[in-house]
N, C-alpha and C positions, 0 to 999 in steps of 0.2 A: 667566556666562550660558550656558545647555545651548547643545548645538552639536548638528547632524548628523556623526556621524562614521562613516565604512567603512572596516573595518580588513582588511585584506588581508594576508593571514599562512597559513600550514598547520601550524605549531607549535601544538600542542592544547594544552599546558601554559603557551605564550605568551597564549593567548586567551584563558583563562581569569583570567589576571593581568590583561589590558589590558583586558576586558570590566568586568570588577569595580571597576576602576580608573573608568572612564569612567561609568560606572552610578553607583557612588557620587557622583561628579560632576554628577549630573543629564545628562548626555550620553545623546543617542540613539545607541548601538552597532549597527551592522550587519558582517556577517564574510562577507567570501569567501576560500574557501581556494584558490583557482587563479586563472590569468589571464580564463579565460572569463567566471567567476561575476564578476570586478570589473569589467568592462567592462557588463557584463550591471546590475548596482549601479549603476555611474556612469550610467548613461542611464538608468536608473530612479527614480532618488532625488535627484540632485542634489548629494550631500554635503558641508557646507560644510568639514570638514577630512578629508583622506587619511592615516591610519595605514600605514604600507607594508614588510614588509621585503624587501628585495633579495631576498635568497635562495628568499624564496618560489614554490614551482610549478617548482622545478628551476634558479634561475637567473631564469627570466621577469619576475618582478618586479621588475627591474630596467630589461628595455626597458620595461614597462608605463610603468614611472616615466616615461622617456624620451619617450616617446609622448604620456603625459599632459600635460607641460611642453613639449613641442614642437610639438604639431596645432594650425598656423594656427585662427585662431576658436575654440580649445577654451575653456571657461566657466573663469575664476580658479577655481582651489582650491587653499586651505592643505595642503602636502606634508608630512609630517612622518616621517623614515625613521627605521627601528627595526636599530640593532646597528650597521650601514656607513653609512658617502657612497656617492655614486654618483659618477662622474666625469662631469662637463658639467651636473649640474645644481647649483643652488645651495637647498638644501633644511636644515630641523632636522633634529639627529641627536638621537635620545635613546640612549647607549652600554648594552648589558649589561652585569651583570644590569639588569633596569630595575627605578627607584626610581618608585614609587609618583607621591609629590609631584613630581618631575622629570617625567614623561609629564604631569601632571593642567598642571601650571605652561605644558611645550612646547604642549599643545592650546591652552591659555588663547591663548598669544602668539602660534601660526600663525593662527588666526581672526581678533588685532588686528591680523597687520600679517603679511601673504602676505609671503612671500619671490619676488621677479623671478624665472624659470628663465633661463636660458642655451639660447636657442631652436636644435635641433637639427631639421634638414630632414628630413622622414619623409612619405613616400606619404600621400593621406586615403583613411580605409578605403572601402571601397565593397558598396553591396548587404549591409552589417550587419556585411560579414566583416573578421575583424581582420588585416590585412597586416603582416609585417615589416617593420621599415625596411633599409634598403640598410647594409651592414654598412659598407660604407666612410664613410659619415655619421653612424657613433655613436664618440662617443668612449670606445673601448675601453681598460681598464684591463690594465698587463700582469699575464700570467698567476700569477706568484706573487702579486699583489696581489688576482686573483679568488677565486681559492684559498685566500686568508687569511680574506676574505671570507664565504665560503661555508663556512669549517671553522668560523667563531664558536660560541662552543658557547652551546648551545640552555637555555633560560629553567625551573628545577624552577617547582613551584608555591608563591606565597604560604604564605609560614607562617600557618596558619590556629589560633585559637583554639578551636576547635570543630570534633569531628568531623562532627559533625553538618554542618556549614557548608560541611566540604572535599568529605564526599559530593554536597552538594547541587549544587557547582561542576564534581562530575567526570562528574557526569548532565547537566548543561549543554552541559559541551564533548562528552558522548558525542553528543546530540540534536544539534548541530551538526553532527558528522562524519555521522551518518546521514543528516540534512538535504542535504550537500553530495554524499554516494552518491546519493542517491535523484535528485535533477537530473542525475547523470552517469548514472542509470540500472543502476545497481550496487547495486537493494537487495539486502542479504543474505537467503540462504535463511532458511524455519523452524529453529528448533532441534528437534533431535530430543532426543526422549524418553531414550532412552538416554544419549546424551550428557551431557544435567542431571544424569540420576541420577549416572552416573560423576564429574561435577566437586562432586557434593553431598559423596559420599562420602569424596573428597578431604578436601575442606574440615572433614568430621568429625574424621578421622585425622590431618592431617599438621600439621606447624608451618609458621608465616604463611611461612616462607621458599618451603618447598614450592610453597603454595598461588598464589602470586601466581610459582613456575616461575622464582626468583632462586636466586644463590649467597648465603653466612652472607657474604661479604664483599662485597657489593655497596653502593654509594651512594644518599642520598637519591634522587637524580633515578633512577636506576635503578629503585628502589623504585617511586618516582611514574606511572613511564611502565608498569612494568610491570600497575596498577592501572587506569592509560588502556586499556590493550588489551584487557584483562581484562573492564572495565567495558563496552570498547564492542563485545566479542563478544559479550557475556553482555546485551545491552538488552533492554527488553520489548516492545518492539517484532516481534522475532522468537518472541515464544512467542502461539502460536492464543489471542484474546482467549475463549472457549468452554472451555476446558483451565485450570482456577482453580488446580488442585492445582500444576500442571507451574508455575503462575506463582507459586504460594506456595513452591518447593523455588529457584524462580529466585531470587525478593528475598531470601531467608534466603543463599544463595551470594553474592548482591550484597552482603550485608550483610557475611557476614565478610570479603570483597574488601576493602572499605571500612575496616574493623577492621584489617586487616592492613597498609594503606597508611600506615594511622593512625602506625601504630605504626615500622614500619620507616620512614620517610619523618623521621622524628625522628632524628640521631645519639645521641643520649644515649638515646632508649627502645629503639631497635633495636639498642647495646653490653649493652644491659642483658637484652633482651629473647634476646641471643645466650647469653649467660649463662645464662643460666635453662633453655634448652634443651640447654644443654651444645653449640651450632654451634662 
């Protein structure tokens, strides 16, 4: 049965896995990337299951949790953590990398049957603002075990069938990231003119290594992220909607971005692909 779900992450390459994930699922997906924007979600929407990972927001994600499971009177909601436990709460874990049918099966079974938390004593916030809790009343994990934690290494993207399909998901998580600038008030300047033209020109001359600013030895996820920054410098968003030409020289660079991720983000095309450039 579809579920409300708020997924609270800042891994772009995570969100776009676990969006797709849930969407196919007939799930309603919502994303904050910080503690603010999910506090902000939760009083706005209700969400019958919490997607959450610890490490999210610097660490924060983790009191969040604590908070969540522990505010006298807070509304039941299904907890479900991505990568870690938390210590004091009793919550799903879905482990990295995450499997598809694992996450779709955790959501199915947080919404039949919530897990109790282990209620942790925490201030109620006041006047809308979000307090910390008293550090002597959280149960803190020791430090190598936060640190293992927090080094988990971070989620590439779905292997996708279709380039066409992987663009369309990394224009997704770009709109997101700018969605989540623009409530912090951080939208980014216009592109300048100059600037296009010099990444255009690039993109004429140089091989996909060049282009996406990697080394010939670099990893899929490397590859991938490097296409995330690329993609969400390069949005269209920042080119003057009036400037047709400047937005036609953008998608054409978006486009071999795209091509180039394609390609290097595959082990076997991007040995191959090293090959043929002589890297």
């Amino acid at each position: 049965m579809p579920r409300s779900v708020l997924l609270i992450d800042d891994d772009l390459a995570e969100i776009v896995l676990v969006k797709r994930v849930l969407e196919r699922g007939g799930h309603e997906a919502r994303v904050a990337t910080n503690v603010t924007d999910a506090w902000s979600e939760l009083a706005r929407v209700s969400p019958e299951v919490v997607l959450l990972a610890p490490e999210c927001d610097g660490g924060e994600g983790a009191e969040l949790a604590r908070r969540m499971t522990g505010q006298p009177g807070a509304r039941p909601v299904a907890l479900v953590l991505l990568g870690a436990a938390i210590d004091g709460i009793v919550a799903r874990v879905v482990a990295r990398p995450i499997d598809g049918r694992e996450l779709e099966e955790a959501v199915g079974r947080a919404t039949a049957s919530t897990p109790t938390p282990t209620p942790t004593p925490t201030p109620t916030p006041t006047g809308g603002a979000v307090q910390r809790s008293d550090p002597s009343a959280l149960s803190v994990a020791p430090p190598e075990a936060a640190r293992s934690r927090r080094a988990a290494p971070r989620l590439a993207f779905d292997r996708s069938p279709s380039r066409f399909e992987e663009a369309s998901e990394l224009r997704a998580a770009e709109r997101e990231l700018w969605l989540a600038q623009e409530r912090e008030r951080r939208v980014p300047p216009p592109l300048e003119r100059a600037f296009v033209e010099e990444k255009l020109r690039l993109v004429e001359r140089a091989d996909y290594f060049d282009i996406l600013g990697i080394g010939a030895g670099c990893s899929s996820l490397e590859a991938q992220q490097a296409v995330v920054r690329l993609l969400t410098e390069l949005t269209p968003e920042r080119c003057p909607a009036e400037d047709a030409q400047l937005r036609e020289k953008l998608e054409e660079i978006r486009r071999v971005v795209s091509e180039a991720g394609a390609v290097l983000g595959e082990d076997g095309l991007r040995a191959a692909y090293r090959r043929a450039v002589g890297r």
